[in-house]
Each structure stands twice: as C-alpha cells, then as structure tokens.
mmCIF file of the C-alpha atoms, coordinates in Angstrom:
data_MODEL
# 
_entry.id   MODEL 
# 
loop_
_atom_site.group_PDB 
_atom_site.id 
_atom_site.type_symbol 
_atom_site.label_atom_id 
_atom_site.label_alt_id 
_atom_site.label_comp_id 
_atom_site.label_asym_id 
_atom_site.label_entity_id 
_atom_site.label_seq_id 
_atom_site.pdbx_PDB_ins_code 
_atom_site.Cartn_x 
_atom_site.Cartn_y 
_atom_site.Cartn_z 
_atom_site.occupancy 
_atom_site.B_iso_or_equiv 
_atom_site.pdbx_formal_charge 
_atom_site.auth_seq_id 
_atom_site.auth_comp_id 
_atom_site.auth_asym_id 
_atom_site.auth_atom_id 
_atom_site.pdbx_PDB_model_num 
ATOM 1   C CA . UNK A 1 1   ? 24.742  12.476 -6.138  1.00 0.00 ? 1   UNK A CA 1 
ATOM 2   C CA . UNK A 1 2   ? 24.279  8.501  -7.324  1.00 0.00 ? 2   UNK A CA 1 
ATOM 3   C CA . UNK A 1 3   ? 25.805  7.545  -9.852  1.00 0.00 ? 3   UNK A CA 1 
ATOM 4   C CA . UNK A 1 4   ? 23.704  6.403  -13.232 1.00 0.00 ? 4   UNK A CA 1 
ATOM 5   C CA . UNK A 1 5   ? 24.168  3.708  -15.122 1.00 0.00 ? 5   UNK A CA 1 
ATOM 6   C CA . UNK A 1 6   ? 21.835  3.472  -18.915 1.00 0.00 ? 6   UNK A CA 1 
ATOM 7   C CA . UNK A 1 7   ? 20.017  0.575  -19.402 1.00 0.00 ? 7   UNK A CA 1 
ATOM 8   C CA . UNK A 1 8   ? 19.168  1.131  -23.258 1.00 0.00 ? 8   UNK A CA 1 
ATOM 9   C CA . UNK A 1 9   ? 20.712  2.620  -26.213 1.00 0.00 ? 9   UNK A CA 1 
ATOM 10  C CA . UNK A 1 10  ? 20.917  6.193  -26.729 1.00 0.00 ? 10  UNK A CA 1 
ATOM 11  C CA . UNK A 1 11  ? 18.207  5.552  -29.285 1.00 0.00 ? 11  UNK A CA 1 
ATOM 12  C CA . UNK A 1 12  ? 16.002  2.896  -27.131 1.00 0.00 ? 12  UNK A CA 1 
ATOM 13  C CA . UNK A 1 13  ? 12.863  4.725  -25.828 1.00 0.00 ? 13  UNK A CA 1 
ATOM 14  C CA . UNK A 1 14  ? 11.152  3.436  -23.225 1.00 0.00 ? 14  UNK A CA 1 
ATOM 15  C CA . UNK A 1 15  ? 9.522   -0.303 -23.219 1.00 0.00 ? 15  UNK A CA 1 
ATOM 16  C CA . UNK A 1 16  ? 7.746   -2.010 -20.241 1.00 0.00 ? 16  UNK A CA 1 
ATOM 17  C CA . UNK A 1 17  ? 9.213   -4.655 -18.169 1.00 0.00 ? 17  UNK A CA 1 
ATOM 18  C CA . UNK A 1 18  ? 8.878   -7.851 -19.605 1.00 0.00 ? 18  UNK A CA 1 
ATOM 19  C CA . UNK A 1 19  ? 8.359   -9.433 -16.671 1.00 0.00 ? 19  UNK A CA 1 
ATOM 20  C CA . UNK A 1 20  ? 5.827   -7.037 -15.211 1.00 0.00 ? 20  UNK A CA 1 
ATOM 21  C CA . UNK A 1 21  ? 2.523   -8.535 -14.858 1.00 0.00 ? 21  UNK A CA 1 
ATOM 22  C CA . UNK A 1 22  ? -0.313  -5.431 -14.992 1.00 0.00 ? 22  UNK A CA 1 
ATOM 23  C CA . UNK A 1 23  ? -3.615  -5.122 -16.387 1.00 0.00 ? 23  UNK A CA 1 
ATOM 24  C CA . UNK A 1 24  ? -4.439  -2.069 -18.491 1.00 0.00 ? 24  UNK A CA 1 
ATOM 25  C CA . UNK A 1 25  ? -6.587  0.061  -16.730 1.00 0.00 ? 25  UNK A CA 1 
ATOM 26  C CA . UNK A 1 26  ? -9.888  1.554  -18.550 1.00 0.00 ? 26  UNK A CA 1 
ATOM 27  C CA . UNK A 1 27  ? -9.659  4.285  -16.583 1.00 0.00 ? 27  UNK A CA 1 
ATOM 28  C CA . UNK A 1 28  ? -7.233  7.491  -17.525 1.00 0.00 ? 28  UNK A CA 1 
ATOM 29  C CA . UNK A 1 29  ? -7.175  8.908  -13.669 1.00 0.00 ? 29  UNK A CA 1 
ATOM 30  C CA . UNK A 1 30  ? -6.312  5.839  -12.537 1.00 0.00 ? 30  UNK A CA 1 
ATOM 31  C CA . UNK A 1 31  ? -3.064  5.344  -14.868 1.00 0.00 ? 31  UNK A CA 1 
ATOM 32  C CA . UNK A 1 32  ? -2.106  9.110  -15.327 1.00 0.00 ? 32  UNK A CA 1 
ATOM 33  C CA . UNK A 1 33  ? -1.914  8.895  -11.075 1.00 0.00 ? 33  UNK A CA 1 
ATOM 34  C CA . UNK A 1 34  ? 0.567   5.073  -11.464 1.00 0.00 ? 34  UNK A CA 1 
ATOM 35  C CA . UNK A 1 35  ? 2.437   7.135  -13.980 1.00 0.00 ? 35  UNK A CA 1 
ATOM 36  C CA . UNK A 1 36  ? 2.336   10.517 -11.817 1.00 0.00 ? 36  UNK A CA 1 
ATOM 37  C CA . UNK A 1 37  ? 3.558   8.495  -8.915  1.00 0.00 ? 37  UNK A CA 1 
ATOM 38  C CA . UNK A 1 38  ? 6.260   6.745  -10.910 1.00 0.00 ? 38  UNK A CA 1 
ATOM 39  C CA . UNK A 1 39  ? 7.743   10.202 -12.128 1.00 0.00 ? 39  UNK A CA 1 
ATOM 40  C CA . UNK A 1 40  ? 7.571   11.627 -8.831  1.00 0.00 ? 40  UNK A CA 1 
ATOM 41  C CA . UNK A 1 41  ? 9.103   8.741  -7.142  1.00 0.00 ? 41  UNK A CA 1 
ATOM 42  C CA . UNK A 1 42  ? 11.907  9.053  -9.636  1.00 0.00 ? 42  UNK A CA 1 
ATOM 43  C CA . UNK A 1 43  ? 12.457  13.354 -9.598  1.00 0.00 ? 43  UNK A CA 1 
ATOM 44  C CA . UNK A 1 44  ? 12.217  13.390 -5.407  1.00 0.00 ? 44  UNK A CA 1 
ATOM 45  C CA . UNK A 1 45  ? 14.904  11.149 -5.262  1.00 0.00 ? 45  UNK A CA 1 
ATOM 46  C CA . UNK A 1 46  ? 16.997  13.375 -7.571  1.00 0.00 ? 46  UNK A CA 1 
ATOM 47  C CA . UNK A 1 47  ? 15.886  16.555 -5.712  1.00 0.00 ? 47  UNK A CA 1 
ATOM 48  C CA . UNK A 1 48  ? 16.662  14.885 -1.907  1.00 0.00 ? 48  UNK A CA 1 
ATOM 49  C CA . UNK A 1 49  ? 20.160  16.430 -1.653  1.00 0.00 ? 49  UNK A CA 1 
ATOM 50  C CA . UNK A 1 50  ? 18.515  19.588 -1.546  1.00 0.00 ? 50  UNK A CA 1 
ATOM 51  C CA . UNK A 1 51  ? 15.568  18.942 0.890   1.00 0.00 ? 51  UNK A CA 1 
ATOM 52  C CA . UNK A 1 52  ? 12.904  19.665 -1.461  1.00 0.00 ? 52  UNK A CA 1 
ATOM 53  C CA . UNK A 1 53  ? 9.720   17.281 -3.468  1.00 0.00 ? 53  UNK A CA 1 
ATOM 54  C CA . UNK A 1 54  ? 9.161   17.618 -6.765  1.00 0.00 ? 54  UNK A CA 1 
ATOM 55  C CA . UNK A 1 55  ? 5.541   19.516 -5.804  1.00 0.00 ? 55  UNK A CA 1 
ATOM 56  C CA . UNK A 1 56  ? 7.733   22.276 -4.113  1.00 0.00 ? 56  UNK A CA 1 
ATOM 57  C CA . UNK A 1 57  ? 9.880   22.772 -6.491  1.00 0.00 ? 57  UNK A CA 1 
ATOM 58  C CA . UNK A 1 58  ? 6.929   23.369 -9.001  1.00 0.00 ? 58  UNK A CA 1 
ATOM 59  C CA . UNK A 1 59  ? 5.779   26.156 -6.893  1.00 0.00 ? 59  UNK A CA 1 
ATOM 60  C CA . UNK A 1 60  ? 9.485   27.917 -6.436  1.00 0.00 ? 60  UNK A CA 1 
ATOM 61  C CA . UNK A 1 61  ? 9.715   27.421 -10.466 1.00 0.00 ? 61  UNK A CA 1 
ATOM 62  C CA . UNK A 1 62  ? 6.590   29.140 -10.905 1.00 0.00 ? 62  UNK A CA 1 
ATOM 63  C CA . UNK A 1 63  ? 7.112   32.034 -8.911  1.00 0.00 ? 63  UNK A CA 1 
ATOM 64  C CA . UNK A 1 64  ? 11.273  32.278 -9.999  1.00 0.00 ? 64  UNK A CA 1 
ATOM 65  C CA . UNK A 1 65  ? 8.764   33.125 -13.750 1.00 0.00 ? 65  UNK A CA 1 
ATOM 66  C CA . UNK A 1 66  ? 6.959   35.670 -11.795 1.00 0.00 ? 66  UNK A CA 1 
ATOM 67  C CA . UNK A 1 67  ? 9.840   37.783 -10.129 1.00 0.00 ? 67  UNK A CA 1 
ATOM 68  C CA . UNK A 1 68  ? 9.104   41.395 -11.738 1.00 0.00 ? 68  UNK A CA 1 
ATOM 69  C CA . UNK A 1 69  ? 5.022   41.107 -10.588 1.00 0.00 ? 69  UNK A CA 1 
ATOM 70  C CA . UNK A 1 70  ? 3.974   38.556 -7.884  1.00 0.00 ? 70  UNK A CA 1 
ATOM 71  C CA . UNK A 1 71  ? 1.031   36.522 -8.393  1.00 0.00 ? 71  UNK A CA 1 
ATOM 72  C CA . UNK A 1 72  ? -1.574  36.618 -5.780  1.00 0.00 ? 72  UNK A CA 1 
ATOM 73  C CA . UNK A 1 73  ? -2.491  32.727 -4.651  1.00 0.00 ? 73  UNK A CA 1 
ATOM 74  C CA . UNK A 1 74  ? -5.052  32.897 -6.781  1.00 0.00 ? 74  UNK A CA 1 
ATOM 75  C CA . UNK A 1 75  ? -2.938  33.293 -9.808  1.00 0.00 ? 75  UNK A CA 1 
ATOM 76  C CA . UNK A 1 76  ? -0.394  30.791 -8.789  1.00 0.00 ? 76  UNK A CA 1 
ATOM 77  C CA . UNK A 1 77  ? -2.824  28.596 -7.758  1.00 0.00 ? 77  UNK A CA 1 
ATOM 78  C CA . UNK A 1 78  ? -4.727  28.601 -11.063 1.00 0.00 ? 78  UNK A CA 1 
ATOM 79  C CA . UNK A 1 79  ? -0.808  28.587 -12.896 1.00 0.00 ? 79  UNK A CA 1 
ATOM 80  C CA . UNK A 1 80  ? -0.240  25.187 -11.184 1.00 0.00 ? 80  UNK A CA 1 
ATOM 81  C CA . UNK A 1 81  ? -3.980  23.948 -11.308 1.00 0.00 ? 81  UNK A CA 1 
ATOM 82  C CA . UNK A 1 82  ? -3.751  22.872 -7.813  1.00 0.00 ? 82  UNK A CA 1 
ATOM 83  C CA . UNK A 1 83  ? -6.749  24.280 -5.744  1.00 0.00 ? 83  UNK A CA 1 
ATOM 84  C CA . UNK A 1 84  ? -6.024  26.747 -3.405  1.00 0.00 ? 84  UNK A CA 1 
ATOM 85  C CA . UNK A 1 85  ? -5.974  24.984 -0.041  1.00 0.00 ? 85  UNK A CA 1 
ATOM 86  C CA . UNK A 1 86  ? -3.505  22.369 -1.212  1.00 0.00 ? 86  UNK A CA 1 
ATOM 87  C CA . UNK A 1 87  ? -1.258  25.536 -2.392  1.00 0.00 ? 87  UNK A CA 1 
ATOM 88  C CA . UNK A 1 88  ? -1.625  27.140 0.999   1.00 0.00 ? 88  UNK A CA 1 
ATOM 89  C CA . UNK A 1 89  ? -0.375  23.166 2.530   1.00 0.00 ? 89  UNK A CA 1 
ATOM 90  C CA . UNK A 1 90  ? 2.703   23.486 0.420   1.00 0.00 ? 90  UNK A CA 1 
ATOM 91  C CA . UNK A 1 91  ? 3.556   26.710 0.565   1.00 0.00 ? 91  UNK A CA 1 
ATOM 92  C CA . UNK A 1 92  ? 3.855   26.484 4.733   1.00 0.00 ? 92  UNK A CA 1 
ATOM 93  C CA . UNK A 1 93  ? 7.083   25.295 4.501   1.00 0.00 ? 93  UNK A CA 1 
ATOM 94  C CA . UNK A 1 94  ? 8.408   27.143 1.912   1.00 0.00 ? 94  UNK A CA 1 
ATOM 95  C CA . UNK A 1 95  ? 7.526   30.404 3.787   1.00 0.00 ? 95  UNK A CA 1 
ATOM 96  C CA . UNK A 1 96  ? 9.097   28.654 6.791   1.00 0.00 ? 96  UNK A CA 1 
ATOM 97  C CA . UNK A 1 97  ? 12.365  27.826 5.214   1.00 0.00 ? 97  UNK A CA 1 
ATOM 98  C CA . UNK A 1 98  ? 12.735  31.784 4.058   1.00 0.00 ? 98  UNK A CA 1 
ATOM 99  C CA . UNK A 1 99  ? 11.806  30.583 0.838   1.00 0.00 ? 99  UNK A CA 1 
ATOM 100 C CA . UNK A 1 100 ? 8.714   32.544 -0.165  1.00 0.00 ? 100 UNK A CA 1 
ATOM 101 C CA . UNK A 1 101 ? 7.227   34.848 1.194   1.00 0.00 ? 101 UNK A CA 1 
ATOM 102 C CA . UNK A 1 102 ? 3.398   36.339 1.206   1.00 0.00 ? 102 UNK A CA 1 
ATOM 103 C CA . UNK A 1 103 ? 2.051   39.702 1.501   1.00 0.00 ? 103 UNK A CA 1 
ATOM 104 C CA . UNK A 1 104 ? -0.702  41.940 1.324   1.00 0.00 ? 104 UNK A CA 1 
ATOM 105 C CA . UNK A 1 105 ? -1.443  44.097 -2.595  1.00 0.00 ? 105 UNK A CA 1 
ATOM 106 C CA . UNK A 1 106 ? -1.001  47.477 -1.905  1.00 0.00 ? 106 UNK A CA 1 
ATOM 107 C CA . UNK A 1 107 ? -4.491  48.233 -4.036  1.00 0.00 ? 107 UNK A CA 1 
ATOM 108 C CA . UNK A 1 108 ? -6.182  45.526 -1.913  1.00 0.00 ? 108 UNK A CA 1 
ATOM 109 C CA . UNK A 1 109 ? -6.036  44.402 1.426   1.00 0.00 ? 109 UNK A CA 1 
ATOM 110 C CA . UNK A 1 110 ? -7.700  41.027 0.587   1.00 0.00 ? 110 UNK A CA 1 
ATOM 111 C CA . UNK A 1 111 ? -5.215  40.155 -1.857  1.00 0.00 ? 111 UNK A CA 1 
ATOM 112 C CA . UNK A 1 112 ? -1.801  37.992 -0.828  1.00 0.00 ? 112 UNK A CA 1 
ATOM 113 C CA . UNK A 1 113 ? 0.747   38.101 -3.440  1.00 0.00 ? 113 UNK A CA 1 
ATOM 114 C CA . UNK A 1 114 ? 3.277   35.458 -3.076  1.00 0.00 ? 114 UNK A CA 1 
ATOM 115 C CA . UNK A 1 115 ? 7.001   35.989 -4.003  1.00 0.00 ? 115 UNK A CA 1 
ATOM 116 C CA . UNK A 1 116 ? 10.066  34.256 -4.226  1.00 0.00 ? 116 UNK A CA 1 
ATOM 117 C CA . UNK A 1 117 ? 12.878  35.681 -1.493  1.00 0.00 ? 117 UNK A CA 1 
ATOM 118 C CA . UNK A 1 118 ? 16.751  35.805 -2.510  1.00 0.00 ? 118 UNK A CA 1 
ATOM 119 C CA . UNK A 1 119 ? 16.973  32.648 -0.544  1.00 0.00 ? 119 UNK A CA 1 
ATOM 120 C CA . UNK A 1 120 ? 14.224  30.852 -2.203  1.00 0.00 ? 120 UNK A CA 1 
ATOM 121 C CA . UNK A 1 121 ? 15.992  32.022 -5.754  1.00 0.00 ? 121 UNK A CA 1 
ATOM 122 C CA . UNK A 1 122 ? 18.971  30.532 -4.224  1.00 0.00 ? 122 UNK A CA 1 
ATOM 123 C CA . UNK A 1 123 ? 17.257  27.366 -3.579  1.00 0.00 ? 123 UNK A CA 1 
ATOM 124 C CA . UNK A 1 124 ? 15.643  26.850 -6.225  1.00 0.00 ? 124 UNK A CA 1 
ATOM 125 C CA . UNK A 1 125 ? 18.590  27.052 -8.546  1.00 0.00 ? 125 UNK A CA 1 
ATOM 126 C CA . UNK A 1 126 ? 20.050  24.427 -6.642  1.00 0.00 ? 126 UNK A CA 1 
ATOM 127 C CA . UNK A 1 127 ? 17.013  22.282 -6.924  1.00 0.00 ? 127 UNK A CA 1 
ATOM 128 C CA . UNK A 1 128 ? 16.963  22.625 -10.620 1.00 0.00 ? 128 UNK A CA 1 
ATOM 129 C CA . UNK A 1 129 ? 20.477  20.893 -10.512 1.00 0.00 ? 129 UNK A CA 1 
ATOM 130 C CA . UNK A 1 130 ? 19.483  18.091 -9.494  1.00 0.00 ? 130 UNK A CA 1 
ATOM 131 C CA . UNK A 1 131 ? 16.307  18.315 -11.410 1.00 0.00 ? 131 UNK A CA 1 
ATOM 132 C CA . UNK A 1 132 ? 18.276  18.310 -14.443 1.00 0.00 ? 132 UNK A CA 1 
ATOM 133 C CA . UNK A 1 133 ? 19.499  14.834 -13.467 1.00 0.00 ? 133 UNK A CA 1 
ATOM 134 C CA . UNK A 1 134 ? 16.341  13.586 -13.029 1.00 0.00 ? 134 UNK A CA 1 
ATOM 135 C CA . UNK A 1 135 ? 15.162  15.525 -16.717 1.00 0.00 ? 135 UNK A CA 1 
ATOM 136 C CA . UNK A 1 136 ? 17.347  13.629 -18.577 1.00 0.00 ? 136 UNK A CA 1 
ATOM 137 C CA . UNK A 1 137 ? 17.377  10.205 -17.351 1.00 0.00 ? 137 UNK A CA 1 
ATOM 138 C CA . UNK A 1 138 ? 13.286  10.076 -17.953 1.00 0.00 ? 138 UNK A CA 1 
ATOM 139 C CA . UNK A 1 139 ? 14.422  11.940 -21.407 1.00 0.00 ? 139 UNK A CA 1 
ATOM 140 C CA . UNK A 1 140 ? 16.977  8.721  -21.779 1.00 0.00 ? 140 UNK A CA 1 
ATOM 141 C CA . UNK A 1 141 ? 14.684  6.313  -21.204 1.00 0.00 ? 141 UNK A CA 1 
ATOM 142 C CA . UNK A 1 142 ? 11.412  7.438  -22.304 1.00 0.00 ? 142 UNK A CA 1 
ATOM 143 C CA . UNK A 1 143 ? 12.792  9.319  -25.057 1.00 0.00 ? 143 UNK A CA 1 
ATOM 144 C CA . UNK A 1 144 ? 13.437  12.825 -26.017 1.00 0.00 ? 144 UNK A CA 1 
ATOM 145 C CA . UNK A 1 145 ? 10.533  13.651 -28.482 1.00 0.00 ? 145 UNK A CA 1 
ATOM 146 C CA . UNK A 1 146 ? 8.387   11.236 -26.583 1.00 0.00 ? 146 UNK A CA 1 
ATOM 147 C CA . UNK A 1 147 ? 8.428   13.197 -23.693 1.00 0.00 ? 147 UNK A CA 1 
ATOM 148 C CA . UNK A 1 148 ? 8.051   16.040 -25.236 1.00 0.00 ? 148 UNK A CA 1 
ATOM 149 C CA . UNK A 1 149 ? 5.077   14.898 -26.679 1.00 0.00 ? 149 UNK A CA 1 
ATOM 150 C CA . UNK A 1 150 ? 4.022   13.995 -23.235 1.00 0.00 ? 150 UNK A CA 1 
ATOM 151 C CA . UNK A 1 151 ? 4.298   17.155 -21.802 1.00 0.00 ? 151 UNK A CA 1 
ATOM 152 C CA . UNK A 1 152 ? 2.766   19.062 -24.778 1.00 0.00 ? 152 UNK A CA 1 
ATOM 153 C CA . UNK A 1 153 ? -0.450  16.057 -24.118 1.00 0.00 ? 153 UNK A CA 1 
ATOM 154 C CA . UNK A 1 154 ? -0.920  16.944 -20.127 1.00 0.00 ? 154 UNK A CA 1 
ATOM 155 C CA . UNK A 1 155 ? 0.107   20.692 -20.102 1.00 0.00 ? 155 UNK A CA 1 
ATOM 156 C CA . UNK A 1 156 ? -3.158  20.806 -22.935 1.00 0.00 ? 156 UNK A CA 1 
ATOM 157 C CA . UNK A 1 157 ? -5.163  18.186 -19.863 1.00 0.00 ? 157 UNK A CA 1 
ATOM 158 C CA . UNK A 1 158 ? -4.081  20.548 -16.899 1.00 0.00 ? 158 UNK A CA 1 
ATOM 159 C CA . UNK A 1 159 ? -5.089  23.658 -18.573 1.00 0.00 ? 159 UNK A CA 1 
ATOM 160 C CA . UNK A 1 160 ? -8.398  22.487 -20.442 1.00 0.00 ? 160 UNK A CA 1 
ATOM 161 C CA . UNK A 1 161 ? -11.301 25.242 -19.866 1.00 0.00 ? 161 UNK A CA 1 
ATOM 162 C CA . UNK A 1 162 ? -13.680 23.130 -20.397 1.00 0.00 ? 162 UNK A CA 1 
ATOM 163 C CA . UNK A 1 163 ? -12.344 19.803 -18.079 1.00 0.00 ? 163 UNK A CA 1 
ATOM 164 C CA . UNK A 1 164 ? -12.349 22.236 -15.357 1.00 0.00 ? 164 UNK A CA 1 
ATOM 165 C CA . UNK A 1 165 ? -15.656 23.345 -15.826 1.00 0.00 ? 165 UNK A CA 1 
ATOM 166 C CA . UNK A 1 166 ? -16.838 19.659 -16.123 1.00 0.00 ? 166 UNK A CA 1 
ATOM 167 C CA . UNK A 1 167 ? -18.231 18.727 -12.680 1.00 0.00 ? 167 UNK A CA 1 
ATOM 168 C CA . UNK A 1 168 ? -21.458 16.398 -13.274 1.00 0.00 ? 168 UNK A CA 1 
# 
C-alpha cells in the first residue's frame, strides 16, 4: 500500500487548485462525469492491490447486502442504476474469477438470480480494505460532512423516479 501524506489541516475541506485554469461548465452531466472520473481515478488506485475497479466492487457490495435472497439482474441492475447490458459486461469477470455466480429462480426459468460465492465474500472484504483508504482520504480532503452531503445529493439523483422516466 502507498504511503499518504495530508496536504491540509484536519479541518481544511477541499479547495481547488490555485493554479488550475478551468471554465465552469453549464452543464451538470458534463461536470458530475470530470468529478466521477476524478473519484474513480482516485478509489481504483486504492483498490489495485486487489485486482478489482471501483465499478466491480459496487456490484460485489451490493450483492454481499443481498446474501439471505439473491436479486435477479433485474433487481441489481435497478439497485445500481446501471442498465442491464452494462451489468451483464461487468459481471463477466466476476463470474469468471469465482466471484459471483448466476442461476436460474426455482419459480421461474426466465429469471437469473445473481449471488455472491464464498470467494467473492472473500474478495470483497479485501477490496473494502483498501477502499477504506481511499474513503477517508476523499473524507480528508473534501471533508467529512461535505461528503456526506454529497452522497446524500447523488444517491437522491441516481434514484429519482421521475429523472428516469424523463426521456424527451
């Protein structure tokens, strides 16, 4: 693991580079994607010990919540508002690994329930490890209630009924 090294006071929250020269963008997808990237650039790095991405470990997370009653791919899909063919991308190697594994509902043949193996549980709690790192340095710089706030803001954007339903 690399070592870290804070660059404000405990009580600093985040400020931009002074140096940085970028325009403000009118447009939210745009700078929600520049931040998304930014986050993910810093929480793969963290999780690279451990061969997984950030998006992977959001799946094994979500399933490690689901262990007594496996959610079809629908259900996970819809838990991680990703769409279902970029679910079935990430999952491949996941279920190649050992990680997950999917299988048919007993009630219906149609349905694939996807579940979280012993190895995959073992996996992911390593992978949350290291995502702990990454947790707090964000948390360190950003700020504790800030993020918080953050997370509150985009978990109430993922899960919007009626920005999902917008399509013209």
């Amino acid at each position: 693991m690399w070592a870290y090294t804070p660059l404000l006071l405990p009580s600093a929250t985040m400020t931009t580079d002074s140096k940085a020269n970028f325009r403000l963008s009118p447009c939210n997808a745009t700078t929600l994607r520049m931040a998304s990237r930014r986050l993910t650039q810093l929480y793969d790095a963290a999780l690279e010990p451990c061969g997984l991405r950030s998006t992977q470990l959001a799946i094994l997370s979500e399933l490690a919540h689901w262990s007594a009653d496996p959610p079809t791919l629908a259900e996970l899909a819809d838990a991680l508002a990703i769409d279902r063919s970029s679910l079935g991308h990430n999952l491949r190697p996941l279920e190649r690994e050992g990680w997950v594994v999917l299988g048919e509902s007993a009630v219906d043949a149609r349905r694939r329930h996807i579940a979280l193996t012993s190895k995959g549980r073992a996996k992911w709690r390593e992978a949350v490890r290291l995502w702990r790192v990454a947790q707090e340095r964000f948390e360190y710089v950003f700020g504790r209630s800030e993020a918080a706030s953050l997370r509150a803001t985009l978990l109430g954007i993922a899960h919007h009924e009626r920005l999902a339903s917008l399509k013209d």
